[in-house]
mmCIF file as gemmi writes it, N, C-alpha and C atoms, coordinates in Angstrom:
data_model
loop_
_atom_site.group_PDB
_atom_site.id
_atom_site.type_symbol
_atom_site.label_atom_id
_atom_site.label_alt_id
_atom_site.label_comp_id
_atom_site.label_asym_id
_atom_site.label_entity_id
_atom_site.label_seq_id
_atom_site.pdbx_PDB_ins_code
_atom_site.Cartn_x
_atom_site.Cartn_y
_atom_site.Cartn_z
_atom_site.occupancy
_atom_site.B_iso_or_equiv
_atom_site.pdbx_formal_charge
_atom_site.auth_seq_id
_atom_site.auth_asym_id
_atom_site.pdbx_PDB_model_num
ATOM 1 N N . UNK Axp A 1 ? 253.081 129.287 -11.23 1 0 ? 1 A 1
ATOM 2 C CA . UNK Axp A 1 ? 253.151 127.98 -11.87 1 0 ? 1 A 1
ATOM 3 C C . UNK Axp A 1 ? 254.613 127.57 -12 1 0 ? 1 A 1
ATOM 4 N N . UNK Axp A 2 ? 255.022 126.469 -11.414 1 0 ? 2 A 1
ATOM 5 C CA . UNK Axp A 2 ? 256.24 125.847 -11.714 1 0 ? 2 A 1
ATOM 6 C C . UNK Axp A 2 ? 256.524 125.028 -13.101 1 0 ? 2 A 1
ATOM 7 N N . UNK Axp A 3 ? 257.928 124.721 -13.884 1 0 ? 3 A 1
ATOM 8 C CA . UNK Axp A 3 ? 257.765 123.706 -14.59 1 0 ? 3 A 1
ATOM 9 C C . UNK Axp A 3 ? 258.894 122.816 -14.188 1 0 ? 3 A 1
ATOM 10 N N . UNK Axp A 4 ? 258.858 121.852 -14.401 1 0 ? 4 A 1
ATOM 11 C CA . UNK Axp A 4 ? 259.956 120.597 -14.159 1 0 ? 4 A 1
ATOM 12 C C . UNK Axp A 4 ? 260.838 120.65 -14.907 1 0 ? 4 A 1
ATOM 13 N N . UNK Axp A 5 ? 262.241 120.29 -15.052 1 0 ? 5 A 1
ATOM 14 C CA . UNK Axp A 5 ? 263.728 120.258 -16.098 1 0 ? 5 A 1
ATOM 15 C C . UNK Axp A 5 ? 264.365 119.65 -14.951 1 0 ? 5 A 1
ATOM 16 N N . UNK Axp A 6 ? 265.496 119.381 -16.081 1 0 ? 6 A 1
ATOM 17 C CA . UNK Axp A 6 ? 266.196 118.294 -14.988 1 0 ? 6 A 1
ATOM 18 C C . UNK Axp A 6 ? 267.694 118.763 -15.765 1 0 ? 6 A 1
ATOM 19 N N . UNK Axp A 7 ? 268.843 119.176 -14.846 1 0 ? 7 A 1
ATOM 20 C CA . UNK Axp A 7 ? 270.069 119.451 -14.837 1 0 ? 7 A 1
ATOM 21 C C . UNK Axp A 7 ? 271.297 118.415 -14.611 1 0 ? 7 A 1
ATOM 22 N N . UNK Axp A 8 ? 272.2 118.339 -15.529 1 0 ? 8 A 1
ATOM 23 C CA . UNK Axp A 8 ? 273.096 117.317 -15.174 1 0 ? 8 A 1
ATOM 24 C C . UNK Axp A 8 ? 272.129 115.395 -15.099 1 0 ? 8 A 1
ATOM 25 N N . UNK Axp A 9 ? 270.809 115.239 -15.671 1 0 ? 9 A 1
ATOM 26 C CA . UNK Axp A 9 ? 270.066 114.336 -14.266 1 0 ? 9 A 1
ATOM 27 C C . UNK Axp A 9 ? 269.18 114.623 -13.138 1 0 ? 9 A 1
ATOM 28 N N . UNK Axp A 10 ? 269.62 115.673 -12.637 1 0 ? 10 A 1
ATOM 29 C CA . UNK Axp A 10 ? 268.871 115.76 -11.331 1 0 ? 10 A 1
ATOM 30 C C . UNK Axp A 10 ? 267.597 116.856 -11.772 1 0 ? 10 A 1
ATOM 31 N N . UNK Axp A 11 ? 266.421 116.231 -11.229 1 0 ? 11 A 1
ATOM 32 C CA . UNK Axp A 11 ? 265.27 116.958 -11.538 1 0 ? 11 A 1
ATOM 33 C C . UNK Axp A 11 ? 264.801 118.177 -10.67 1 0 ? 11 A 1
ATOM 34 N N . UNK Axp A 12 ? 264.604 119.51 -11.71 1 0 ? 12 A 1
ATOM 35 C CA . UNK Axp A 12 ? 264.744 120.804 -10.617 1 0 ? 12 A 1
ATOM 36 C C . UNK Axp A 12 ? 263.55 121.503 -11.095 1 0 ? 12 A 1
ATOM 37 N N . UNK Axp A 13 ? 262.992 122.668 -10.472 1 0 ? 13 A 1
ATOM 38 C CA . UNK Axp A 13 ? 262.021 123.089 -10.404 1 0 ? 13 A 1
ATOM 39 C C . UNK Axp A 13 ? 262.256 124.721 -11.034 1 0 ? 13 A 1
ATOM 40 N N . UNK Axp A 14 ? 261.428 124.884 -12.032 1 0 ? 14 A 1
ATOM 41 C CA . UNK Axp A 14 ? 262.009 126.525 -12.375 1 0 ? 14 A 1
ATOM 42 C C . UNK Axp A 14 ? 260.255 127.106 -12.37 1 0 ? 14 A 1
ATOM 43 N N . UNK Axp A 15 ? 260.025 128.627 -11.929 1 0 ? 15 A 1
ATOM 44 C CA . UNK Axp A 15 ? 259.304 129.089 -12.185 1 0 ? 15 A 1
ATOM 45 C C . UNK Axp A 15 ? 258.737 129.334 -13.767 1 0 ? 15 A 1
ATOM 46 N N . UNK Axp A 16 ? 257.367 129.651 -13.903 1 0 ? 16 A 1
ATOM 47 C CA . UNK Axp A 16 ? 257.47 129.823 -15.582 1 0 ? 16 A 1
ATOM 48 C C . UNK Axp A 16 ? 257.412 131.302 -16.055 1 0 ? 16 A 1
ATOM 49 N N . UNK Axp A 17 ? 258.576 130.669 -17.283 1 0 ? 17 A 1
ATOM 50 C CA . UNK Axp A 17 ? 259.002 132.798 -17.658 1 0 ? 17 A 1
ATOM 51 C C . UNK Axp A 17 ? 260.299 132.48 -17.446 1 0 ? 17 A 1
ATOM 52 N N . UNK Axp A 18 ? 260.994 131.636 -16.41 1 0 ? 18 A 1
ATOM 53 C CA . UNK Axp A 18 ? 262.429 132.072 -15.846 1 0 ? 18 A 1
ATOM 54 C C . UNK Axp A 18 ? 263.019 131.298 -16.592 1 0 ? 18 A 1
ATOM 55 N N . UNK Axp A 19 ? 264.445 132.082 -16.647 1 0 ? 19 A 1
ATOM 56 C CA . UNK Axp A 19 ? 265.211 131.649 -17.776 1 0 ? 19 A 1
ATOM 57 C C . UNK Axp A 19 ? 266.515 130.048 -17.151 1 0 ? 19 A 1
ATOM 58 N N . UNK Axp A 20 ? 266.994 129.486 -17.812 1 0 ? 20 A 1
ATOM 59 C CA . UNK Axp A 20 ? 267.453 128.345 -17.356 1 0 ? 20 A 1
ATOM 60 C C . UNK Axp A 20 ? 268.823 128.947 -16.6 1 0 ? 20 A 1
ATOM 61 N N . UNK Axp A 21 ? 269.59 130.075 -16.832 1 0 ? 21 A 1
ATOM 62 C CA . UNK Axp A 21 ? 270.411 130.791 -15.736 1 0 ? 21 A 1
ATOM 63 C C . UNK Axp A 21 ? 270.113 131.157 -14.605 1 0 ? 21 A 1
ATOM 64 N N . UNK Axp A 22 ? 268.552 131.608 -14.603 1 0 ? 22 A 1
ATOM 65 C CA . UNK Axp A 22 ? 267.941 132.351 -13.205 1 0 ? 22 A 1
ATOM 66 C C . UNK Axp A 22 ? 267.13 130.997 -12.345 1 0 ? 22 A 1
ATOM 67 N N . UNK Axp A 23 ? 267.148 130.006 -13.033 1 0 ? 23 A 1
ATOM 68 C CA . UNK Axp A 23 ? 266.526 128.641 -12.411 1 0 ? 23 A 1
ATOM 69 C C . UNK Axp A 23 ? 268.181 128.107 -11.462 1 0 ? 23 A 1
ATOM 70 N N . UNK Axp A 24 ? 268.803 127.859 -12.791 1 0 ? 24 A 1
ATOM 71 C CA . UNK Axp A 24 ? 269.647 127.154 -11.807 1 0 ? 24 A 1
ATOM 72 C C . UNK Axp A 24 ? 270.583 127.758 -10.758 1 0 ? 24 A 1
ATOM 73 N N . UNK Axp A 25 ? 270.571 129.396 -10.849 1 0 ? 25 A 1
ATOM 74 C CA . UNK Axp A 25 ? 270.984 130.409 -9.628 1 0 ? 25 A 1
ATOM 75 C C . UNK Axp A 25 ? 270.124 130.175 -8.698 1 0 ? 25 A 1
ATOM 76 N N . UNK Axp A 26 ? 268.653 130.274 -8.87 1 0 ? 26 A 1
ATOM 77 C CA . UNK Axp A 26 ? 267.783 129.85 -7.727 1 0 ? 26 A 1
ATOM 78 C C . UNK Axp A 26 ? 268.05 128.542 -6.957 1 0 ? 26 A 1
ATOM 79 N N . UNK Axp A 27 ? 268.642 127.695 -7.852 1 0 ? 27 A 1
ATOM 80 C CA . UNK Axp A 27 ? 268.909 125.954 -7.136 1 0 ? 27 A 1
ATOM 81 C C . UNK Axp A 27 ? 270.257 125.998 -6.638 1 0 ? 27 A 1
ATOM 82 N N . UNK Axp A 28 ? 270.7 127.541 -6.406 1 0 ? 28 A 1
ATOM 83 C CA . UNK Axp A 28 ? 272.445 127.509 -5.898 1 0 ? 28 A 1
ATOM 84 C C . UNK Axp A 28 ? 273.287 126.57 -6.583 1 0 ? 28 A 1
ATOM 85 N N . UNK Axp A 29 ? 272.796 126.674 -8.198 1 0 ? 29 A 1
ATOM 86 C CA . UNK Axp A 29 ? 274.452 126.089 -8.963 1 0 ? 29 A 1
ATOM 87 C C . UNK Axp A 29 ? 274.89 127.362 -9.61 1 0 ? 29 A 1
ATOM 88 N N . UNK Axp A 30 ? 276.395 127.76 -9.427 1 0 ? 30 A 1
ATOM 89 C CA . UNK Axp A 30 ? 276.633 128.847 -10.063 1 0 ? 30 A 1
ATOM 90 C C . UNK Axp A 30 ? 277.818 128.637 -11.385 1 0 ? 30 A 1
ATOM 91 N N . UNK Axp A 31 ? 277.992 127.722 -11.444 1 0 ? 31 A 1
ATOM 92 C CA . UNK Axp A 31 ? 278.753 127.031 -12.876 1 0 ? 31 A 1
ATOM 93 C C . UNK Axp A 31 ? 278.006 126.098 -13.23 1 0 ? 31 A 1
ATOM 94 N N . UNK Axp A 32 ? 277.84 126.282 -14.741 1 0 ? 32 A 1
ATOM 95 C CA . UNK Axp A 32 ? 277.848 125.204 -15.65 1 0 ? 32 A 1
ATOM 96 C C . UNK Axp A 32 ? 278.305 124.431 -17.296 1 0 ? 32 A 1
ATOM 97 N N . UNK Axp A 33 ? 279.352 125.439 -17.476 1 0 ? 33 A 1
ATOM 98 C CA . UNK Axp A 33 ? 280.166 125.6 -18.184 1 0 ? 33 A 1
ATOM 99 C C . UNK Axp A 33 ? 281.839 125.083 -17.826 1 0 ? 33 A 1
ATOM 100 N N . UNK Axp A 34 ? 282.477 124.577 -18.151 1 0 ? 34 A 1
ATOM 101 C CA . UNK Axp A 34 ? 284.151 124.577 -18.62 1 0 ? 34 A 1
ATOM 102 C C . UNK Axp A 34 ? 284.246 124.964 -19.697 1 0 ? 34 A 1
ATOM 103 N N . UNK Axp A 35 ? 285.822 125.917 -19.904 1 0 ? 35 A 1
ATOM 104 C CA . UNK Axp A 35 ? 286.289 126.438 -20.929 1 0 ? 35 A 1
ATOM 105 C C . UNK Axp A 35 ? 287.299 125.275 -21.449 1 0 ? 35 A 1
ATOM 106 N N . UNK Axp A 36 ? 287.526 125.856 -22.922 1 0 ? 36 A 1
ATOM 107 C CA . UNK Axp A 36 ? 287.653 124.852 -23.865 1 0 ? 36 A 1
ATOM 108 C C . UNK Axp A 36 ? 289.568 124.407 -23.389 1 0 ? 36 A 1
ATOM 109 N N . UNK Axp A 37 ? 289.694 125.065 -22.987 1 0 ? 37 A 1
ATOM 110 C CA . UNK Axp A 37 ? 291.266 125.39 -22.304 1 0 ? 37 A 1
ATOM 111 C C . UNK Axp A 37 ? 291.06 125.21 -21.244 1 0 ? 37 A 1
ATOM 112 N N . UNK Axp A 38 ? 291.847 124.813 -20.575 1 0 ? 38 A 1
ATOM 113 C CA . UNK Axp A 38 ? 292.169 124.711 -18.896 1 0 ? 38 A 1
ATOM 114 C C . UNK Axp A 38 ? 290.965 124.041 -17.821 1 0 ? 38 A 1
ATOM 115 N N . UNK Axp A 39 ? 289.946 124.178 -18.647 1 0 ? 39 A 1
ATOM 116 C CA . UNK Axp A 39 ? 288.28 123.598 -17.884 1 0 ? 39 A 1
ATOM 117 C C . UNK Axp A 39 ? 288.153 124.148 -17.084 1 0 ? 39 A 1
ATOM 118 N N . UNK Axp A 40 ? 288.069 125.662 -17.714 1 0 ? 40 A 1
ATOM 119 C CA . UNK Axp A 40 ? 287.816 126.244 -16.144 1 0 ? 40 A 1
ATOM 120 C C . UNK Axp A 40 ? 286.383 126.876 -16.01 1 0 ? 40 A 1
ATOM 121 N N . UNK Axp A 41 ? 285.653 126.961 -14.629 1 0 ? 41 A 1
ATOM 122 C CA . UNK Axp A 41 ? 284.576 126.681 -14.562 1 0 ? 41 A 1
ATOM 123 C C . UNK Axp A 41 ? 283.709 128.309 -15.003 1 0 ? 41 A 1
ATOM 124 N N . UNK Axp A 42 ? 282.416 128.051 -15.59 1 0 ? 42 A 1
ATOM 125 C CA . UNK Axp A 42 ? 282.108 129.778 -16.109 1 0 ? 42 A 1
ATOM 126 C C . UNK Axp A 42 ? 280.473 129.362 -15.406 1 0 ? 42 A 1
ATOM 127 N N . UNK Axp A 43 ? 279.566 130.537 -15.65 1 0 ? 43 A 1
ATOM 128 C CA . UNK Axp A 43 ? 278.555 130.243 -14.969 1 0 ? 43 A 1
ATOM 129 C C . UNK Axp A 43 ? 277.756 131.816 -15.999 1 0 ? 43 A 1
ATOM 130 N N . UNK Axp A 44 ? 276.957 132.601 -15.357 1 0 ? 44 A 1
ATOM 131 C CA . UNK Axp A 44 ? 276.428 133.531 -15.683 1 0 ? 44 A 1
ATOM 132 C C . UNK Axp A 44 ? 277.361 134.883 -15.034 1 0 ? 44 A 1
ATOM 133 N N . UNK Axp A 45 ? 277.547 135.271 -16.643 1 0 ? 45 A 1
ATOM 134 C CA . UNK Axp A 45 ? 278.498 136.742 -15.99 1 0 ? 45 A 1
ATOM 135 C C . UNK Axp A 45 ? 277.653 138.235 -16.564 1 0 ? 45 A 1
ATOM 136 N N . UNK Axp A 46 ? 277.377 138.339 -16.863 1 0 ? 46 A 1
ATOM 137 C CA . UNK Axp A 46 ? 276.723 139.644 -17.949 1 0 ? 46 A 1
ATOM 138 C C . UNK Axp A 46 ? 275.044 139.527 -17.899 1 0 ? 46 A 1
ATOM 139 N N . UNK Axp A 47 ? 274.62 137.97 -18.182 1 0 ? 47 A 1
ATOM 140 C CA . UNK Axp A 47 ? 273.27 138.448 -17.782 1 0 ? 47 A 1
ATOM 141 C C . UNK Axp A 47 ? 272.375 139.054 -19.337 1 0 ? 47 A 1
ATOM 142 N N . UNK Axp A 48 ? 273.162 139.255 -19.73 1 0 ? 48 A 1
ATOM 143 C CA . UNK Axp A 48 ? 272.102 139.918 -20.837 1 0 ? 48 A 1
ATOM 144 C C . UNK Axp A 48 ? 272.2 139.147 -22.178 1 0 ? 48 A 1
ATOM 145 N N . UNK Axp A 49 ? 272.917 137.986 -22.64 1 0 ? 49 A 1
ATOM 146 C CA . UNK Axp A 49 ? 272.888 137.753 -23.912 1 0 ? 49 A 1
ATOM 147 C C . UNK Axp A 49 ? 274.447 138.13 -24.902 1 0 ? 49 A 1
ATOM 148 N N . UNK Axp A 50 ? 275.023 139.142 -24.156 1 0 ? 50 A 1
ATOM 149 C CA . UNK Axp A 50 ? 276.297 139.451 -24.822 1 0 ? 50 A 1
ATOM 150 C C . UNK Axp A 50 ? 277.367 138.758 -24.915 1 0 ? 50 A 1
ATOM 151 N N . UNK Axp A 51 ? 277.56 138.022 -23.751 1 0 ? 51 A 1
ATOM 152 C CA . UNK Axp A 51 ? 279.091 137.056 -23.536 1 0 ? 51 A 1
ATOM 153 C C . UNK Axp A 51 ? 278.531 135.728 -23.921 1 0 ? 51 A 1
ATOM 154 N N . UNK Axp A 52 ? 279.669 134.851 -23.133 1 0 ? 52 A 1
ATOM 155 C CA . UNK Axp A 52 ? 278.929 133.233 -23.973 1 0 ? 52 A 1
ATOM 156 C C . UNK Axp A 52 ? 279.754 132.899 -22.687 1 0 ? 52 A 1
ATOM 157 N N . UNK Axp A 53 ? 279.719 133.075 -21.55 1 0 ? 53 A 1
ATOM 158 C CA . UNK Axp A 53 ? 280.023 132.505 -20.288 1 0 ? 53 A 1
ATOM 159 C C . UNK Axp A 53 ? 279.171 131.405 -19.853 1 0 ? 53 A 1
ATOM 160 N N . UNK Axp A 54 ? 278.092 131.881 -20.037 1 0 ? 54 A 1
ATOM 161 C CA . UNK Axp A 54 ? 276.89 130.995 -19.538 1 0 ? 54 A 1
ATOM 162 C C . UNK Axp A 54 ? 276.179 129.961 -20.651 1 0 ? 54 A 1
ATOM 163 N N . UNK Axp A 55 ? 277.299 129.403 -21.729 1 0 ? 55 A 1
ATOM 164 C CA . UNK Axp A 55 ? 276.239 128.312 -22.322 1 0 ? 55 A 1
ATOM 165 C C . UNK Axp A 55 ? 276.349 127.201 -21.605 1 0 ? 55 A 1
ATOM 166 N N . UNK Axp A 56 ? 275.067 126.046 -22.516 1 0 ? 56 A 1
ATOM 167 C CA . UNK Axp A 56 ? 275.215 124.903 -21.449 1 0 ? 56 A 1
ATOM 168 C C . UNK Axp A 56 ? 274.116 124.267 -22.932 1 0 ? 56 A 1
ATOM 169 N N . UNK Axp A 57 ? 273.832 122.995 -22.409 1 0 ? 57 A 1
ATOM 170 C CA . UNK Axp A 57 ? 273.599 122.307 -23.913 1 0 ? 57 A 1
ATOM 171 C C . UNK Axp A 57 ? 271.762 122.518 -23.074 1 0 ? 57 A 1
ATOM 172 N N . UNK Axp A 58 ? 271.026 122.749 -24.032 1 0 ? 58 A 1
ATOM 173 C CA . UNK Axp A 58 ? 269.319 122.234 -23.697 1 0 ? 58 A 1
ATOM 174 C C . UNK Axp A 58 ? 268.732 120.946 -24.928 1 0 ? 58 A 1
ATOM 175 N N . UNK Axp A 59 ? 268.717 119.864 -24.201 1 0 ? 59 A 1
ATOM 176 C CA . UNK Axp A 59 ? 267.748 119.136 -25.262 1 0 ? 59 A 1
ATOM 177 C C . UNK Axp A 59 ? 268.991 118.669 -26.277 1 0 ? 59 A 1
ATOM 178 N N . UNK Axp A 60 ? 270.456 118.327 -25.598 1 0 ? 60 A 1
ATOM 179 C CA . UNK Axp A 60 ? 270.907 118.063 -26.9 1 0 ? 60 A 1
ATOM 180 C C . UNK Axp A 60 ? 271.75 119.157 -27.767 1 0 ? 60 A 1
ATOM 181 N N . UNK Axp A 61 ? 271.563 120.622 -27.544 1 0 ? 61 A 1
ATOM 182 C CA . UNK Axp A 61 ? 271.58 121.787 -28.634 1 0 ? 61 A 1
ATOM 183 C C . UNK Axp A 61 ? 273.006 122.146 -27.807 1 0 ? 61 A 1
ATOM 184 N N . UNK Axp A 62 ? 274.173 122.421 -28.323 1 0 ? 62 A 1
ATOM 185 C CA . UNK Axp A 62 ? 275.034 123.469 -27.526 1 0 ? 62 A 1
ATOM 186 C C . UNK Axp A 62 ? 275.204 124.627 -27.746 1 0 ? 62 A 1
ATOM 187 N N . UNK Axp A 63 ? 275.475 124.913 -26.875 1 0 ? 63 A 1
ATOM 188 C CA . UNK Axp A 63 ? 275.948 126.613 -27.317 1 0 ? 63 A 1
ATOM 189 C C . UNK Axp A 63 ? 275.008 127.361 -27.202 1 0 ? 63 A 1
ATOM 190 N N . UNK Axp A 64 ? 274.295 127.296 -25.984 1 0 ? 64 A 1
ATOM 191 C CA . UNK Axp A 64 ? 272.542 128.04 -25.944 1 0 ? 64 A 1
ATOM 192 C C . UNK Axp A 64 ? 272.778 128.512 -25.021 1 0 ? 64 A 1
ATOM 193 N N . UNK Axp A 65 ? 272.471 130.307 -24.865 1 0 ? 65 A 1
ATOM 194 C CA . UNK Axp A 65 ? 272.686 131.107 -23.684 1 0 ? 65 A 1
ATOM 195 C C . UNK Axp A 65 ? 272.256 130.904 -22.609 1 0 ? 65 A 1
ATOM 196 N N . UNK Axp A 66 ? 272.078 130.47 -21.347 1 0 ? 66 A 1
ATOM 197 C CA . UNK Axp A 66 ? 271.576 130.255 -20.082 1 0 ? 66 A 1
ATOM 198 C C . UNK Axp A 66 ? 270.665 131.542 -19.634 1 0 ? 66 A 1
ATOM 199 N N . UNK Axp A 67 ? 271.32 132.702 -20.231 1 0 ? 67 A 1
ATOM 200 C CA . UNK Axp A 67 ? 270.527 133.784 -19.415 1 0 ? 67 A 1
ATOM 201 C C . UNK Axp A 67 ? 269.452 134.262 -20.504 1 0 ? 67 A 1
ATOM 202 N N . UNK Axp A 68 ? 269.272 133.834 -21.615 1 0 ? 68 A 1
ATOM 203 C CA . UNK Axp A 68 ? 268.183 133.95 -22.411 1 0 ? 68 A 1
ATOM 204 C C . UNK Axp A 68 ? 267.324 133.189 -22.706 1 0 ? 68 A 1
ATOM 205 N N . UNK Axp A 69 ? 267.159 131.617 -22.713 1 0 ? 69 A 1
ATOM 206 C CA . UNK Axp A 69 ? 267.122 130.585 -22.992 1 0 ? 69 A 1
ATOM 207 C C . UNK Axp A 69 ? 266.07 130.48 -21.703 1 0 ? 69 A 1
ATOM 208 N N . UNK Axp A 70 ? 264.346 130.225 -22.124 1 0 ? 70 A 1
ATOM 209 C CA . UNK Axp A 70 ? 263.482 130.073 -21.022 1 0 ? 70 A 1
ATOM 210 C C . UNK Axp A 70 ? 263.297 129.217 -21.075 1 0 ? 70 A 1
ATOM 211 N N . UNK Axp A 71 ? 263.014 128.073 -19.573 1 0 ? 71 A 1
ATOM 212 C CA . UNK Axp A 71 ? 262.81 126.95 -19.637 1 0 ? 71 A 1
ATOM 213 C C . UNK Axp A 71 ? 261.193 126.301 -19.605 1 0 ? 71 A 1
ATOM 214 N N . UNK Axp A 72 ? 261.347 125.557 -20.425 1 0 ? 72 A 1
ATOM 215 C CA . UNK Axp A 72 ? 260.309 124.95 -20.461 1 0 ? 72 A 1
ATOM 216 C C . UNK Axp A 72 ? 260.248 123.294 -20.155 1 0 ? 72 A 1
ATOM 217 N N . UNK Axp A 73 ? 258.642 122.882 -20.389 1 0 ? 73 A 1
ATOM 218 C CA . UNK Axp A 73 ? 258.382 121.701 -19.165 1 0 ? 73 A 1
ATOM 219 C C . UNK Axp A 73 ? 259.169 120.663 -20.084 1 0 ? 73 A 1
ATOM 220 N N . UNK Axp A 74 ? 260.158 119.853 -19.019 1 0 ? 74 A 1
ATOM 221 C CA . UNK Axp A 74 ? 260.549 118.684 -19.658 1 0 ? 74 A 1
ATOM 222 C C . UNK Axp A 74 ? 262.326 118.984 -20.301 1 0 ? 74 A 1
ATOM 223 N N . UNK Axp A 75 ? 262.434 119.825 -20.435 1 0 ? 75 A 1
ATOM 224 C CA . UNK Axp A 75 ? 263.931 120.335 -21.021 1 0 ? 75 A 1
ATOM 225 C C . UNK Axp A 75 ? 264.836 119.8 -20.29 1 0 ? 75 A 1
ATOM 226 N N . UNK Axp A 76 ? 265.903 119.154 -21.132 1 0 ? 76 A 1
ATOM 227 C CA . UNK Axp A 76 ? 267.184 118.531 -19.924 1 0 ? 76 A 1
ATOM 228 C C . UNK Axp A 76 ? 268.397 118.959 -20.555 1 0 ? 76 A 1
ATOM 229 N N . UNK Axp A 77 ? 268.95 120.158 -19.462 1 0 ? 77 A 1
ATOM 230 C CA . UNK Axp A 77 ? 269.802 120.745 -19.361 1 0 ? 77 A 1
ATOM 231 C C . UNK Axp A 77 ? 271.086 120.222 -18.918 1 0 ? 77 A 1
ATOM 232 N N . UNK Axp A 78 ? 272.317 120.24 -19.779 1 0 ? 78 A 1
ATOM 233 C CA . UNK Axp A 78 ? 273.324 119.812 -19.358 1 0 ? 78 A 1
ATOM 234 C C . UNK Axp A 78 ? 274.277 121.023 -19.034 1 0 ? 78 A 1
ATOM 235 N N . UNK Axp A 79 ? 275.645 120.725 -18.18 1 0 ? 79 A 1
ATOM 236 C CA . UNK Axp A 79 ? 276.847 121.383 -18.346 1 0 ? 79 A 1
ATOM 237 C C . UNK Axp A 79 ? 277.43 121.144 -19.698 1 0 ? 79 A 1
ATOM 238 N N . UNK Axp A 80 ? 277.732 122.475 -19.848 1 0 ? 80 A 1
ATOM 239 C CA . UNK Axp A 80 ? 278.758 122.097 -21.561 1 0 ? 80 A 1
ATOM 240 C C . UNK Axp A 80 ? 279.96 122.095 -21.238 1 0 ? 80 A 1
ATOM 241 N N . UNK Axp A 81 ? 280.423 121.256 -21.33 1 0 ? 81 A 1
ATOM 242 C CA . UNK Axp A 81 ? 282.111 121.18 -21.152 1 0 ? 81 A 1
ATOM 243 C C . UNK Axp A 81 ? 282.582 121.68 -23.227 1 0 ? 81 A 1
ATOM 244 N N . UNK Axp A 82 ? 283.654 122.569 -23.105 1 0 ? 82 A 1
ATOM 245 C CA . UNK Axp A 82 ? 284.529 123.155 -24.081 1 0 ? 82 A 1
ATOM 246 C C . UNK Axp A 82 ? 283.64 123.894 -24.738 1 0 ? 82 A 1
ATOM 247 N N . UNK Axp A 83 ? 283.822 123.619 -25.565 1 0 ? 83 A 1
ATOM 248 C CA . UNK Axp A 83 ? 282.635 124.059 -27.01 1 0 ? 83 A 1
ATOM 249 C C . UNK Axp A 83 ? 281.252 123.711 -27.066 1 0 ? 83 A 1
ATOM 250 N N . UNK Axp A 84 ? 281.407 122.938 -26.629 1 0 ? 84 A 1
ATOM 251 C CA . UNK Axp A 84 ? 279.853 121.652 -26.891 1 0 ? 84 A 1
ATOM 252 C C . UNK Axp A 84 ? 279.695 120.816 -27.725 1 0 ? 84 A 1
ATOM 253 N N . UNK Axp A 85 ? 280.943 120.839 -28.658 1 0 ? 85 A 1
ATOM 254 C CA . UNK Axp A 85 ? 280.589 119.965 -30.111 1 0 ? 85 A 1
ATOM 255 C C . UNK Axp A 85 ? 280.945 118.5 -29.739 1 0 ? 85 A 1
ATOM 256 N N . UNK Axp A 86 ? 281.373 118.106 -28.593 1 0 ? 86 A 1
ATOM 257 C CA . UNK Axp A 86 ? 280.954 116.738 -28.254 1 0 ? 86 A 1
ATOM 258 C C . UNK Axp A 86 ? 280.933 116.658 -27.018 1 0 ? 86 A 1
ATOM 259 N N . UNK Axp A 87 ? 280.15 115.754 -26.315 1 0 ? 87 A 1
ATOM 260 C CA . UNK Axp A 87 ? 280.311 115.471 -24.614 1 0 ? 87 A 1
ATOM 261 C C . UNK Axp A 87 ? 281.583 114.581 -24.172 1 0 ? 87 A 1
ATOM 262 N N . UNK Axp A 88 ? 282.607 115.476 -23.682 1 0 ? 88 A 1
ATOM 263 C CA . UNK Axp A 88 ? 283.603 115.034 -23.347 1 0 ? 88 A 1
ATOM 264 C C . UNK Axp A 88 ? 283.711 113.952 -21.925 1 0 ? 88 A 1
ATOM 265 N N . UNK Axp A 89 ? 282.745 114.23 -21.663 1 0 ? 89 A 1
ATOM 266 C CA . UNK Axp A 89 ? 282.155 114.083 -20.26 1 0 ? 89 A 1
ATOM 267 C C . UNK Axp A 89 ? 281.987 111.959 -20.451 1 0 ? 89 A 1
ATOM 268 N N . UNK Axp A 90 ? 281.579 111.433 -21.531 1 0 ? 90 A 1
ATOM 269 C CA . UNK Axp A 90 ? 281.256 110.247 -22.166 1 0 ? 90 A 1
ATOM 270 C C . UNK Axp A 90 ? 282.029 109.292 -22.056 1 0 ? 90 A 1
């Protein structure tokens, strides 16, 4: 069973169970993060919940792990640029 989410906008397809790191590795994006310094680009490094390489905003929320964080139908996933405490991006 697939569910629908949509990244950045663009509408992508994740298996169900899979987490919003292992979706968007499957859709060959491997950053979705900038650091709060220099903007430099982070993606999934560790995999397990320990680092904070891989946040990205779901639904609005920042600071939500990519590699823990399962997606579900309808969720719209952004890149977090810095922190997340505002969309710089705006």
């Amino acid at each position: 069973m697939s569910v629908e989410f949509s990244f950045d906008g663009r509408p992508m397809t994740a298996q169900a169970g899979q987490t919003v790191g292992a979706a968007l590795l499957a859709e060959g994006i491997k950053s979705w993060r900038t650091t709060r310094f220099g903007g430099r680009p982070r993606g999934l490094f560790c995999g397990i919940g320990v680092c904070f390489d891989c946040l990205v905003m779901v639904n609005g929320e920042p600071n939500v792990r990519a590699c823990l964080a399962v997606v579900a139908p309808g969720d719209v996933v952004r890149t977090q640029v810095g922190d997340g405490r505002s969309d710089e991006r705006d």
